[in-house]
Structure formats: structure tokens, C-alpha cells
N, C-alpha and C positions, 0 to 999 in steps of 0.2 A: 558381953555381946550375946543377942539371943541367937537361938538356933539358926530363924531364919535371917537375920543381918547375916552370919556366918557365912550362910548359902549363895548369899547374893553377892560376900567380898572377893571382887580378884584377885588374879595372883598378883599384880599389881600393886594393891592396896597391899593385900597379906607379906609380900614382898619388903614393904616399908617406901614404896612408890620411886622414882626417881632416885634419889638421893644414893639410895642401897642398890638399885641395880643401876647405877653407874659403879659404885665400889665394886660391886661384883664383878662386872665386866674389865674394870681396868685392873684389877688384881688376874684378873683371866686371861688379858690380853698380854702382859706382861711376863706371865708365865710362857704364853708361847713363843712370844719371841726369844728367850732365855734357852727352851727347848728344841734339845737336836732332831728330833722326829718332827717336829712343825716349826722350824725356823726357816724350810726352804719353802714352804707356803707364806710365811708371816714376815721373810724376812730378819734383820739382823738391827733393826730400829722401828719405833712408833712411826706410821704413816699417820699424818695431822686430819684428826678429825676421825680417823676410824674406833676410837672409843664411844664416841659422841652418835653415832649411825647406830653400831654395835646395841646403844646403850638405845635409841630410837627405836630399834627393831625391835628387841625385848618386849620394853614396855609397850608397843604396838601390839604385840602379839598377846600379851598378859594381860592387856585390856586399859590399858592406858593410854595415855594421847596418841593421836595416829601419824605423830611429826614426821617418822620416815617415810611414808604414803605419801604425806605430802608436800615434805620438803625435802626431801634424798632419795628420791629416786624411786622410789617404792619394789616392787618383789625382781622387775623385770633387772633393775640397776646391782642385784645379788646374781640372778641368773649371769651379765653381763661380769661381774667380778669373777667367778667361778670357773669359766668356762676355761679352758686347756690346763688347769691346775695337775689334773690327772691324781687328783685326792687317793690315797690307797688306804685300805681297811684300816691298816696297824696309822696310820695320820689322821683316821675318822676317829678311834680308839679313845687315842692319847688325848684327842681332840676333848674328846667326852668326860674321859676320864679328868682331864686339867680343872674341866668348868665345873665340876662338881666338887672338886677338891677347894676351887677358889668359892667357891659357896659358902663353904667352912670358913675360910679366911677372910672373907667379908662378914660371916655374920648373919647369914641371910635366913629364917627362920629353919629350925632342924625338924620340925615335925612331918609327920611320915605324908600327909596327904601333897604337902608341898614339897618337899623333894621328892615325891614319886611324878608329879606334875613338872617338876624342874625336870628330872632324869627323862623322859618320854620327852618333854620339847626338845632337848640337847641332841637327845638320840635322831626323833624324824629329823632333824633340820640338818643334821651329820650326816645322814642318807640321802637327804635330799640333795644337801654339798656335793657330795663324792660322787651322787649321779650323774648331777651337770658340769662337773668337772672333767667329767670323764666322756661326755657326751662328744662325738662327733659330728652331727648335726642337730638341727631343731627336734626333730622327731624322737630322736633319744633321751631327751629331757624328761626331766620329771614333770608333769604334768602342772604341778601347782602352778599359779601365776600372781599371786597375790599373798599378802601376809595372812600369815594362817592366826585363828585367834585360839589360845590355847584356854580350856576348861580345866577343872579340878572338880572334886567332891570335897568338900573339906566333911571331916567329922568329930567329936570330940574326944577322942584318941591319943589323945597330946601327953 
């Protein structure tokens, strides 16, 4: 692949598209409902179809089809999930910390410009969670309103 193919692949593509971040996500989501620190967010079993959203959202945001936008709800239906969860640091963390573990265990590319792009999306979107979880009214929200589309630099570094 030359340089600039490189520059132009999202994370998306770089990802392995679809396929592998649905593996990633349901190796993710599985860990946290397993997990004493986020099983009172997640629960104690699979809610039907929240892999499937999960896995929508990603690749929306990594530059792939935009099927959560337009078929699940789009940013406002996360804001509306969120809200009175009362998300805490150490459950944002763990949070964090699971999806980047499940990265590994899916398989999902190790190279540093892409897990540094995986680890920043996990992170804002973790802050953004625990915002509006924690939020009391509108005004206290995070401001975003829409899926955010995440960027990389890829470089030859690998």
C-alpha cells in the first residue's frame, strides 16, 4: 500500500471493517457484563441487539457506514441511554481499560497509530458517558450531539 492509500485508509478499513469490530465489541461487551465494576451499568445478561448498535456506532464513528445515524437512533438515543446511570471514574476506567484488552483478544490491528486512535476514541467517548450520566439536566450534557468521526495519522512505524 503506498503512502498515500495509507493516509486515506480509516480506521475502519485499518480495523478489518465490520466483521472485526463486531468481534471486538462482543468480546467487550461480554467482558463487562462478567465484570463486578460495570455489571451494575451493563447488567447481568446480553440486552438483544446492543452488540449490534455498539458495533454500528464504532464503525460510524471510524468511518464506515453510518447505519447507527440512521437506523438506531443516532447520538441523541446514547445521550437518552446514559442519562441517570451516574457513571463513576473507577466504571469509566475499567470501562476503558476492558476495550482495549478486548482489542487484543479480538485481534484488532497492534500497531501504535491505531491503538493510539482506538485508546483517545474509548477515552472521549468514556467522558462523554460519565458526563451525561451524571448529568442533571440538559444544560449539564456534553455538548456533542451527533457521532463524532474519529481520525488517525497512520505512519510507517509498524
Amino acid at each position: 500500500m503506498s503512502n498515500e492509500e495509507k493516509n486515506n485508509e480509516t480506521l475502519y478499513e485499518h480495523a478489518g471493517g465490520w466483521n472485526a469490530i463486531y468481534k471486538h465489541v462482543e468480546i467487550f461487551y461480554l467482558s463487562c457484563l462478567a465484570d463486578p465494576i460495570l455489571q451494575p451499568l451493563f447488567g447481568h445478561e446480553e440486552q438483544p441487539g446492543h452488540i449490534e448498535k455498539f458495533t454500528a456506532f464504532t464503525a460510524e464513528t471510524f468511518g464506515g457506514p453510518n447505519r447507527f445515524t440512521r437506523e438506531m437512533g443516532g447520538f441523541m438515543h446514547l445521550i437518552d441511554v446514559h442519562r441517570g446511570f451516574k457513571i463513576t471514574e473507577e466504571q469509566r476506567q475499567r470501562f476503558v481499560d476492558l476495550y482495549m484488552e478486548a482489542a487484543d483478544k479480538a485481534e484488532l490491528p497492534a500497531d501504535k497509530p491505531f491503538r493510539d486512535a482506538l485508546k483517545s476514541h474509548v477515552d472521549f467517548g468514556s467522558h462523554v458517558a460519565k458526563q451525561n450520566s451524571n448529568a442533571n439536566s440538559d444544560p449539564e450534557l456534553h455538548p456533542l450531539r451527533e457521532v463524532p468521526k474519529w481520525d488517525w495519522q497512520p505512519d510507517d512505524k509498524q
